[in-house]
N, C-alpha and C positions, 0 to 999 in steps of 0.2 A: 790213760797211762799205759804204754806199753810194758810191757818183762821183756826182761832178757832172753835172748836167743837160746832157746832150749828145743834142738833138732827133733828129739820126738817128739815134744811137744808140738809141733809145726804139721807134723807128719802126722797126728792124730786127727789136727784140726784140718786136714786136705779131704777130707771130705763129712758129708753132712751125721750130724750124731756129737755127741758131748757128754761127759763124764759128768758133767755140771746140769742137765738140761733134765727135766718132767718128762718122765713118759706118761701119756696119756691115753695112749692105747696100743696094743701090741696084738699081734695073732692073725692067722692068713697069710705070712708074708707079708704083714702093712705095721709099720713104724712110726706114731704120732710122738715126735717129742716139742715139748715147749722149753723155751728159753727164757731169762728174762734177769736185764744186768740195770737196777736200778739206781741211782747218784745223786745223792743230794745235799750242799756243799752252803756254808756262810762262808764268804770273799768276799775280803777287800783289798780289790786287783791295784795295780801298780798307778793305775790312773791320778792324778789329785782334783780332776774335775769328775768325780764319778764317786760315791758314797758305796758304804758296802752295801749288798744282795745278799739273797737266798738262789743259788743258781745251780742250776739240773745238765748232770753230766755225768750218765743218761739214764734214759729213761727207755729203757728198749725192751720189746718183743719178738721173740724169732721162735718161727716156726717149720719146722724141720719134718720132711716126708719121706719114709724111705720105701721102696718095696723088693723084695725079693724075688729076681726072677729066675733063680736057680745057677746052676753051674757057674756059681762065684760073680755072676753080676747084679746088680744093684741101678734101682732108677730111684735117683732123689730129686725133691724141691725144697726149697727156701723161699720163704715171703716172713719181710721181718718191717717190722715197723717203731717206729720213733718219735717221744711224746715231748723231747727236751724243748723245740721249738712254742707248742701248745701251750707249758707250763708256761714260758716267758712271757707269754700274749705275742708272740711273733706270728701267729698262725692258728689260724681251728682247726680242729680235727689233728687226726695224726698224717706224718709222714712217711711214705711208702722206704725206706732206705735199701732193701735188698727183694727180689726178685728173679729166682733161675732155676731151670732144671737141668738136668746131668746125667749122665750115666757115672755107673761106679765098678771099675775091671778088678777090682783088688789092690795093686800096687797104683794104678793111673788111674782117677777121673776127670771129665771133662763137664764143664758145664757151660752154659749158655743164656746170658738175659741180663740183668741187673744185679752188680756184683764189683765187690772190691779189682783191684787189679792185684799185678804181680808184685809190681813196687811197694805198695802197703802194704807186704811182709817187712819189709825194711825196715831196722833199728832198734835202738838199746838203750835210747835214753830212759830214765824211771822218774819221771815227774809227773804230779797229777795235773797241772794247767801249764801250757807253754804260752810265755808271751812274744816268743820268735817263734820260726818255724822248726819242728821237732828236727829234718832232715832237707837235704834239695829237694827232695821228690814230694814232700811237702810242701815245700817254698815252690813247685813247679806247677801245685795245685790238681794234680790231674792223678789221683790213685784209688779212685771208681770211675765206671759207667755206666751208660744207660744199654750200652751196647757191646760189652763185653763177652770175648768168648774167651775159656779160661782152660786150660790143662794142669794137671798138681800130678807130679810123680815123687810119690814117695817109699823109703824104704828105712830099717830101724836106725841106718848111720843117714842118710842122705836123702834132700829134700831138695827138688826142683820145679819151678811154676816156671809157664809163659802164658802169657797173655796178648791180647789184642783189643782194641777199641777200636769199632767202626764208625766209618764218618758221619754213614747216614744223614749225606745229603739231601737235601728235599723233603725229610720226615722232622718229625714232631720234635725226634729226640739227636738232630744234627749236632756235629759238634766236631773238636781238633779227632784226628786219628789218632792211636798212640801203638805203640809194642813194649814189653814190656818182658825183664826173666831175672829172676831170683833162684839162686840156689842157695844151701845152708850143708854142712858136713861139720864131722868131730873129728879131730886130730890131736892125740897123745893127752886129752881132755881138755882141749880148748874150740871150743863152738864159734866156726868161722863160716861165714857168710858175704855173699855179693848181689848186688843188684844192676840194672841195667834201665834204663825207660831211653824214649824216644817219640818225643811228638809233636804232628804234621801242622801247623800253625800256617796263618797266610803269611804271617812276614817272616816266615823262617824257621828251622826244625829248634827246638827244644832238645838237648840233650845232657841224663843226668846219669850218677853213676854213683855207688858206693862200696866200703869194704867193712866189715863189721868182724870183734872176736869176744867173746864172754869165754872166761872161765873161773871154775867155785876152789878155792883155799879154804875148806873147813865150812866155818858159816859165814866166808865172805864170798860174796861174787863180784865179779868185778870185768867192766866191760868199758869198750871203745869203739866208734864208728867214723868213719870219714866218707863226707857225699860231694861232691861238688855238681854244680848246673853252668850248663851251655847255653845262651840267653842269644849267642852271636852278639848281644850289644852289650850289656850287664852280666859278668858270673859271679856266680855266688859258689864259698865254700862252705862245708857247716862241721862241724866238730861235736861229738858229745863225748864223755867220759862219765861215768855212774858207779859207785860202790855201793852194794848191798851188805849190811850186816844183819844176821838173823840172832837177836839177843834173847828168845826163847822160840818155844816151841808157839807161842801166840804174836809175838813182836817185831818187827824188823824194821829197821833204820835203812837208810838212802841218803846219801850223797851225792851232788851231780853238779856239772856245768855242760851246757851249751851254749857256743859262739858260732856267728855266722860272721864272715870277711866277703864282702863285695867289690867288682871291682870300683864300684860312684862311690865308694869312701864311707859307705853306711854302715857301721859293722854294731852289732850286738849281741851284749853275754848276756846269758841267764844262772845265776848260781841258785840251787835249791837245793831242800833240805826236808822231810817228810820223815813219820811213824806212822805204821799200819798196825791195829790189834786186830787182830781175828779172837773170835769169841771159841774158846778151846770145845765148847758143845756144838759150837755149827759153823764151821770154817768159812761158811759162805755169809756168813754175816762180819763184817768189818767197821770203824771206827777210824778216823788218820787226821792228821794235822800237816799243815806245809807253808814255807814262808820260803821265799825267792828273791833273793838281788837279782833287779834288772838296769841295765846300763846300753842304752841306745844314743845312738848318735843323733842328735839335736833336740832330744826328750829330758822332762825333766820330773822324774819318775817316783815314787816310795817304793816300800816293802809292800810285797804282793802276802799275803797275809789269806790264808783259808783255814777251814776245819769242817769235815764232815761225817756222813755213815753212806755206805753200799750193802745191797743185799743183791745176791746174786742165787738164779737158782736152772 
């Protein structure tokens, strides 16, 4: 489930280290921190030929290197790994999901390896399971790679990423090219953001694009995003709109719809509806419920139906 567009927030996470994250060892100028966002969920997804599960979303570890080499620069790594697969019996062992080292200048770093792109910044929806695509740049399938080189500048109003995927033809990890740039800023308190991708396909470039704004009315938040994709043969539009209510200091309620319009006549909503408790002694420990109308073109679907716990540390 993504949050909302919250600029520092974005601008915190642009380089390696977390407010959430284990340190495991400090001293010398060396920075061991551990991560780890674990999800585990009864669903019974929209399907009518599919009974409900126990299903894992996720089950992650990241592990975070920093070192200090003085006069304000910083060398990090990331290797982070992912068990939601293993749980399912989809696969043994775990999954490598992140991968890269970087320099860190203060306001800019740059990294390089296995790593989200610029696009997966993108978006405001607040749902814990989508059964469309959250955004185009989701629906365009392409926001990691194995070959990513990445730059994050950030500052306390304003955040910008660009990114790149290499094709790396003839290697292991070949694959489309992409580019990729996100910026986010605050204005008069309303948190606005845009996105940008582009990728090199044999039958034709792939181009997506979006516009995003969140802003907080007391204890409501409230947000909108609009992305469309350039397919050259099929576009796709996608819409999310999401209200947050914060009914205490442990609870908060969500609202939400997203709709994708294609132009083959496919189109599909998703309305949902979600509670998160957070436990008032350890914030990182959670509990939530969610049920979703979904309505697809040529499907014939139930209420998508979940409840589960997160422990995050």
């Amino acid at each position: 489930m993504k949050k909302l567009i919250l600029v520092a927030a974005i601008a915190a996470a642009t380089t390696v280290g977390s407010v959430n994250a284990a340190t495991i060892y400090e001293g010398k100028g060396l920075t061991y921190k551990l991560k780890g966002d674990w999800q585990v969920q009864l669903r019974d997804n929209a399907s009518k030929t599919k009974d409900a599960e126990v299903e894992f979303d996720d089950l992650e570890l990241k592990n975070s290197v920093t070192y200090d080499l003085g006069n304000g620069l910083k060398a990090f790594g990331q290797l982070d790994f992912g068990f939601k697969d293993a749980a399912e019996d989809k696969q043994s062992g775990s999954k490598l999901e992140e991968a890269y080292l970087g320099l860190d200048f203060g306001m800019a770093a740059v990294a390089v390896g296995k790593q989200n792109n610029a696009a997966d910044e993108f978006g405001v929806e607040g749902a814990y399971e989508h059964s469309v695509s959250e955004d185009a740049f989701d629906a365009a399938g392409q926001t990691d790679g194995d070959d990513v080189i990445r730059l994050d500048v950030a500052t306390d109003n304003f955040t910008l990423i660009t990114s790149a995927e290499l094709e790396a033809e003839g290697e292991n990890s070949a694959g489309d090219a992409s580019f990729e740039v996100f910026a986010a800023t605050s204005v008069g308190g309303v948190e606005l953001a845009a996105a940008y991708q582009t990728i090199d396909k044999t039958a034709g470039d792939v181009d997506s694009w979006g516009l995003s704004a969140a802003t907080k009315l007391g204890s409501v938040a409230l947000a909108a995003d609009y992305s469309s994709r350039d397919t050259g043969s099929v576009d796709l539009d996608t819409y999310n709109v999401v209200a947050k209510f914060k009914a205490s200091k442990t609870t908060t309620f969500a609202l939400g719809l997203t709709e994708e319009e294609t132009s083959a006549s496919t189109d599909a909503t998703q309305i949902y509806a979600n509670v998160t408790y957070k436990f008032p002694a350890q914030k990182n420990v959670s509990v939530f419920a969610e049920i979703s109308d979904i309505d697809e073109d040529g499907k014939d679907l139930d209420l998508d139906i979940l409840a589960g716990m997160r422990i995050k540390f």
